[in-house]
VOGU-873377 format. One record per residue: residue in one letter; x, y, z of N, C-alpha, C, CB in turn. Coordinates in steps of 0.02 Angstrom, whole numbers, plus 50000, padded with zeros to 5 digits. Glycine has a CB too. Example, Ala and Ser with C-alpha at 12.3 -4.5 7.8 and 13.67 -1.06 7.14 Angstrom:
2
a506604971650390506154977550390506604983550390505654977650452
s506424988850354506844994750357506455000250394507044997050286
END
This chain:
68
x473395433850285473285440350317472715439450367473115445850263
x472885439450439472325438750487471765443850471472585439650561
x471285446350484470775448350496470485452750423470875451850561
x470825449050358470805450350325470115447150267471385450450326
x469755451050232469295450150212469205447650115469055455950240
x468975444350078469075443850018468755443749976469285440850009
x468875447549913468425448949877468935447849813468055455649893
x468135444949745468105443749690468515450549644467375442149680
x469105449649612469095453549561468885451049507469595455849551
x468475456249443468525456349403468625460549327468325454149419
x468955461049285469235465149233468455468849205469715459949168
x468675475849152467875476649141467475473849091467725482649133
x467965470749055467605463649010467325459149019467845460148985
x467375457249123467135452349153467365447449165466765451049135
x468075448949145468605441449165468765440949216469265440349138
x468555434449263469005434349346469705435149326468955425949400
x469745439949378470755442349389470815435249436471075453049455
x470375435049500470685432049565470405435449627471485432949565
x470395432649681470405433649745470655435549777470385431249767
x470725441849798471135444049850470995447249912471485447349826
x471425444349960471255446450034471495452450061471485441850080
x470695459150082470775464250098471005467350170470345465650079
x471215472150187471085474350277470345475850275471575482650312
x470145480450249469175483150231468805478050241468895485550147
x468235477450269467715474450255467235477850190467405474150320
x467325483750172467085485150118467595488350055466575489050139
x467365490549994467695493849941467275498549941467815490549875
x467615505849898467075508349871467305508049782466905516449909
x466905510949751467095513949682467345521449723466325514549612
x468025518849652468505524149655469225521349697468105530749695
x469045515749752469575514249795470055510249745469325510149863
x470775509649764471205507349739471315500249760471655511249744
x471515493349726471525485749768472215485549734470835478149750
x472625480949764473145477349744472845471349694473525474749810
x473215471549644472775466049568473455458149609473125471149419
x473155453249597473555447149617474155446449572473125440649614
x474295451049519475105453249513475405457549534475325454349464
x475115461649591475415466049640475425472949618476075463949657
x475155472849547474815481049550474345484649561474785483449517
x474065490349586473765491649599473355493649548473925493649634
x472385494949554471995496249499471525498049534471875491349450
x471075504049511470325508049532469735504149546470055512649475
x469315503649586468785500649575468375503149524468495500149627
x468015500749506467465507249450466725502549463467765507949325
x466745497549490465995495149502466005490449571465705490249431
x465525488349606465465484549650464975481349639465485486749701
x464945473049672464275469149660464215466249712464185464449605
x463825468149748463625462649819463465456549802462975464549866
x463915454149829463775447149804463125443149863464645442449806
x463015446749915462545442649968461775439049914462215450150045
x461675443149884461025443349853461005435849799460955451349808
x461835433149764461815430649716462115424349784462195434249641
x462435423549833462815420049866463475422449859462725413949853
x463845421749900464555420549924465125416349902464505418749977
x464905413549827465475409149815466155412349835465495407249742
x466585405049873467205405549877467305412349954467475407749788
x466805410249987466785417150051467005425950020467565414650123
x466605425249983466955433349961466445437349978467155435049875
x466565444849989466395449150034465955453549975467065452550077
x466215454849918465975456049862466315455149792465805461549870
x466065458149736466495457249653466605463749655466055454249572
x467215464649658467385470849611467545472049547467785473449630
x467355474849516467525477649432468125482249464466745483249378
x468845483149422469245483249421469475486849332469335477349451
x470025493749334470145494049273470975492649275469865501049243
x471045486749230471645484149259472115488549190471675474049268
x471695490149164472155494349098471965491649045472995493949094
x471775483849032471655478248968471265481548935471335470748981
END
């Protein structure tokens, strides 16, 4: 996805879901992401990742309620 941006999911237990590439340069809580099995799920937290570094070029971590 050209001009597309990527960010860390993760479950609210803290399990990486995966990486996935956004249109946004940002999320908010509350916004909806496509989960890397192609459903969709709420944000409910965000973590800037600038502060901790960028592993893997990601834009930030999202907490994610994937239902689990």
């Amino acid at each position: 996805m050209e001009g597309a941006f990527r960010f860390r999911l993760i479950d609210m237990a803290g399990s990486e879901l995966g990486i996935i590439e956004w249109p946004a340069e940002s999320v908010e809580i509350g916004d909806a992401v496509r989960l890397p099995d192609g459903e969709m799920a709420p944000v409910v937290e965000v973590y800037d990742d600038e502060e901790h570094g960028r592993e893997g070029g990601v834009q930030a971590t999202l907490v994610v309620d994937d239902g689990s």
